[in-house]
Phi, psi and omega in degrees: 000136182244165216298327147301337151297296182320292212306324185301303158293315174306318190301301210260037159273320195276003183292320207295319176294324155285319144342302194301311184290310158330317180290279188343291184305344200283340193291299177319277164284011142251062181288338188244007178329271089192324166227130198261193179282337169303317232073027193229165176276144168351168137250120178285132148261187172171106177326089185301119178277148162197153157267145173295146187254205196241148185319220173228033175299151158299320193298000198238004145299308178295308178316297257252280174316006133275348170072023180268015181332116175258145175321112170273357155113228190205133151218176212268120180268356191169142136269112158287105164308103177302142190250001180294165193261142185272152177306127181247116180301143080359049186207111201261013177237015152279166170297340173273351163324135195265191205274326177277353167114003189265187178233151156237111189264152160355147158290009201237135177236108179322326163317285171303337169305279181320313208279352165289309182312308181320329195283337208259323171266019122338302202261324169263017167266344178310319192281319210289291184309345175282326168285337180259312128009304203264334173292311184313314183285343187236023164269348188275298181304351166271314168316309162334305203285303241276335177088000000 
């Protein structure tokens, strides 16, 4: 794999990821939405990942029929709207109250929230050292030249 291939992937780790983090806060900051532009309460999202595949070059034809594939990084195919039933509150002095008093708030559990966020920066400090990682070998292979 060569020193632009790392980089090509680790970039479009740190898009995916940062991508990844944006839904999450958007999850966060409507936990208590109760309405939305529907009229319906929020819906959790949550971002699909796929690797990426490689053009229709020969050399990734032939790789591919040799089982020689080189690695194409990750991009995001869809934000999924989660189909779970929103919580239904008790609080009959809100506004939003239905005719027995209840509310429906949002599918998102903050808990689950964090520890997905924990995951996505996590993952994108993995890529930002695969990146500072691949500059170091190849300012060390310029030195190399330099004598």
């Amino acid at each position: 794999m060569s020193i632009l291939g790392s980089l090509r992937i680790a970039g479009s780790s740190l898009f995916a990821q940062r991508l990844r983090m944006d839904v999450i806060a958007n999850n966060v900051a409507n936990v208590n939405s109760t309405r939305g532009e529907d009229g319906q309460p929020y819906r959790r999202q949550a971002v699909v990942f796929r690797e990426q595949t490689a053009g229709a070059s020969f050399n990734n034809i032939l790789g591919r029929a040799t089982g020689m594939t080189e690695a194409g990084g990750v991009e995001v195919t869809e934000i999924h709207r989660d189909t779970a039933a929103p919580r239904k509150v008790h609080d009959p002095t809100h506004p939003d109250a239905d005719d027995e008093g209840y509310i429906y708030l949002p599918n998102v559990d903050v808990v689950t929230e964090m520890t997905d966020l924990v995951s996505a920066t996590r993952a994108y400090q993995a890529s930002t050292t695969v990146i500072n990682a691949t500059k170091s070998i190849a300012q060390s292979a310029l030195g190399i030249g330099r004598g």
